[in-house]
C-alpha positions in Angstrom: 9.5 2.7 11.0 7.3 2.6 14.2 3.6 2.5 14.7 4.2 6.5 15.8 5.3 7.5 12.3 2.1 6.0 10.0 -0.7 9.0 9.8 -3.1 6.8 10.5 -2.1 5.8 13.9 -2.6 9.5 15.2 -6.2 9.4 14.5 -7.2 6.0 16.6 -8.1 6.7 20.5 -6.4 5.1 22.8 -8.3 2.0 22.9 -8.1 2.0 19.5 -4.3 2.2 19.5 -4.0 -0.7 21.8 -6.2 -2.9 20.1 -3.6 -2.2 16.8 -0.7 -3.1 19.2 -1.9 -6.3 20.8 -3.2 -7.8 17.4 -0.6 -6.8 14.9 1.4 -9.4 13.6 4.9 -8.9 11.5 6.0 -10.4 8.5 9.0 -10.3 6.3 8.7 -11.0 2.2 11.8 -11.4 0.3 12.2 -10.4 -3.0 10.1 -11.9 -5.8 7.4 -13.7 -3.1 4.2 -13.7 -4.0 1.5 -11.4 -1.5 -1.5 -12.8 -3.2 -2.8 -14.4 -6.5 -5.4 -12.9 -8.3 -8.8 -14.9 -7.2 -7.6 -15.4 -4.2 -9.4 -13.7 -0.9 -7.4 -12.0 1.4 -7.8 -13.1 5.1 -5.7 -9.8 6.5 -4.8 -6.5 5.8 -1.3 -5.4 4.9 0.7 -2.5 6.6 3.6 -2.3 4.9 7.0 -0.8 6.9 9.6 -0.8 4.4 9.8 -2.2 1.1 8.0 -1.9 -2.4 5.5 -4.2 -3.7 3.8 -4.6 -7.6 0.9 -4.9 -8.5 -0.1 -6.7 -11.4 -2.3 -8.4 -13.8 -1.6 -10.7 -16.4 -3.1 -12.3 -20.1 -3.4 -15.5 -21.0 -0.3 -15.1 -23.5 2.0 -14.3 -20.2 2.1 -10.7 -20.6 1.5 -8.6 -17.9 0.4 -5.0 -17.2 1.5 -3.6 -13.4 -1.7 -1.1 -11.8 0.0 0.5 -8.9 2.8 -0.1 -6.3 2.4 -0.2 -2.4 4.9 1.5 -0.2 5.9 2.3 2.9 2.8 2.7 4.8 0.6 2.8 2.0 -2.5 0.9 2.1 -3.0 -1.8 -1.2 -6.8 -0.9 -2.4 -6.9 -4.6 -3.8 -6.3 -6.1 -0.5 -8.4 -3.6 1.7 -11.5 -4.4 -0.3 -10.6 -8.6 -0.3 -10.3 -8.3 3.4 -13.1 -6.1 4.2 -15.5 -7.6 1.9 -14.0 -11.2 1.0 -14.1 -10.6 -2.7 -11.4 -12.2 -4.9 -8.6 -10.4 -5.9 -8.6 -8.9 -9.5 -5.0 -8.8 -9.5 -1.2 -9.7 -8.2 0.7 -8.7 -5.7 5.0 -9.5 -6.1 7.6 -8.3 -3.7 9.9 -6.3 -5.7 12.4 -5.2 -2.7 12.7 -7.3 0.5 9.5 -5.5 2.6 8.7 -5.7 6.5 5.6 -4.8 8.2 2.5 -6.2 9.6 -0.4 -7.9 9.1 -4.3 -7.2 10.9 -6.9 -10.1 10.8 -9.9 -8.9 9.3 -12.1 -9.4 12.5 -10.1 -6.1 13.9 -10.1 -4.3 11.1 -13.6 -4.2 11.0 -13.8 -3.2 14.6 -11.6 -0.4 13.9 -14.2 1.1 11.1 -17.0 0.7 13.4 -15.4 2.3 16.4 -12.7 4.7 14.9 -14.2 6.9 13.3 -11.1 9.1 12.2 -9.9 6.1 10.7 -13.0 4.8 8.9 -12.6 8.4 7.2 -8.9 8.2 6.1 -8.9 4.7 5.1 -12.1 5.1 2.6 -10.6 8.7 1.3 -7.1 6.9 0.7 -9.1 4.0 -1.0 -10.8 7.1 -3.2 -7.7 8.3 -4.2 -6.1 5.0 -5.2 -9.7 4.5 -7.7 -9.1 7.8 -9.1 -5.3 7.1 -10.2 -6.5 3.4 -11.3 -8.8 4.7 -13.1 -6.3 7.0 -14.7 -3.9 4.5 -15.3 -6.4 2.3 -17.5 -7.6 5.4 -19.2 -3.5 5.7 -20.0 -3.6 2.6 -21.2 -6.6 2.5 -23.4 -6.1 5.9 -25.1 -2.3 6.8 -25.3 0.0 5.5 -27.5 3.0 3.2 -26.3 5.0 6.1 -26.4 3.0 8.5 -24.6 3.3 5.8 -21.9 6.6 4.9 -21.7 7.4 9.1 -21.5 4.8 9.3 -18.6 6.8 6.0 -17.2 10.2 7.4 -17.4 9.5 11.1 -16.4 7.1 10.2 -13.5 10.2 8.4 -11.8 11.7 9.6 -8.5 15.3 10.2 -9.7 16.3 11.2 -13.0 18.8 8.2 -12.6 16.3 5.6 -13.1 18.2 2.1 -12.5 16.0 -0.6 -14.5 16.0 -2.6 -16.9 14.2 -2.8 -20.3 12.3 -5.8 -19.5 11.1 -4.3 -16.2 9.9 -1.4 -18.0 7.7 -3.8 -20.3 6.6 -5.8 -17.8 5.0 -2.3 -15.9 3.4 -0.8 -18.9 2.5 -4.1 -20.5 4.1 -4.7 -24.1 7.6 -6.4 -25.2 10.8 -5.6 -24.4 11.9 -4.9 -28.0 9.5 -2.3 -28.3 10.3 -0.9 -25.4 14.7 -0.8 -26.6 12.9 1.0 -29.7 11.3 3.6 -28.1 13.9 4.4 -25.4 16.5 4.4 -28.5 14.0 7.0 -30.4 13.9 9.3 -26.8 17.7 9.2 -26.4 17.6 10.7 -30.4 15.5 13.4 -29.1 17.9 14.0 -26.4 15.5 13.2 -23.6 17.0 10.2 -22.1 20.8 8.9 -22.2 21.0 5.1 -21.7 23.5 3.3 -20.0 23.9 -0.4 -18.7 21.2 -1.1 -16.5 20.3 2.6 -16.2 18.2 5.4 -18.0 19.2 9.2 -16.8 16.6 11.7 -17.7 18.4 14.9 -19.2 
């Protein structure tokens, strides 16, 4: 993907575009590195390419819970507000496919809210958004049953061939993977799911 193709690019003036292009720097995360640790403050701000990255938190008995993923060309709300205002990151951030993009120091990025206006806009109103659905996802969490959340997992998946595994799932909606064979067996009764090795198909 080029510069060209990301939204946000089309807003900045011209001086603003140049100043993206002479101070981005690329990066390339394999599988399974980790973006950041939670406490840690972020010195730069992600643009992510291509790829998929988790984010997560976890409890002091290991278990963890995933918030959100990034994609391509999605900003991470965790990392904009560590780099903007060099708080400590609340959670973690783990490659999950091999992901290219680049990186912005936070001295430009700040320059590019002051002076690009446009962008100030769209970066804060994407930020908004990304509240709004964390802020649902916790809700999820606190008030549905396991259930109800591993139906709103499987059904709000791209394809209704879902390749996974039942770890995976337990790891993103935070409970064991025994409970989560349970439940998928109990939805493949009810004729909603069929299982297969390494795959769920939504019917």
């Amino acid at each position: 993907m080029k510069l060209e193709n990301f939204y946000f690019y089309s807003l900045l003036s011209d001086n603003g575009k140049q100043l993206v292009e002479e101070n981005l720097k690329p990066f390339k995360m394999q599988k399974d590195t980790i973006v950041y640790y939670a406490g840690e403050v972020c010195k730069d701000f992600f643009l992510i390419d291509k790829g998929l990255v988790k984010v997560y938190v976890q409890d002091e008995s290991g278990h963890t819970f995933t918030l959100y993923t990034i994609e391509d060309g999605k900003p991470c709300i965790i990392n904009t507000f560590s780099t903007i205002f060099s708080n400590t990151t609340i959670a973690n951030a783990l490659v999950v496919e091999e992901t290219t993009g680049w990186t912005l120091c936070k001295k430009i990025l700040l320059k590019l809210l002051q002076t690009e206006p446009e962008y100030s806009s769209y970066l804060f109103s994407a930020i908004s958004n990304d509240i709004s659905s964390l802020v649902d996802t916790i809700e999820d969490v606190k008030f549905s049953s396991m259930k109800e959340r591993l139906e709103n997992w499987v059904f709000s998946q791209k394809n209704t061939m879902i390749e996974t595994t039942h770890e995976d799932i337990a790891i993103d909606i935070g409970t064991s993977r025994p409970i989560i064979s349970k439940l998928l067996k109990d939805m493949e009764k009810e004729e909603k799911i069929r299982l297969r090795r390494g795959s769920i198909e939504i019917l």
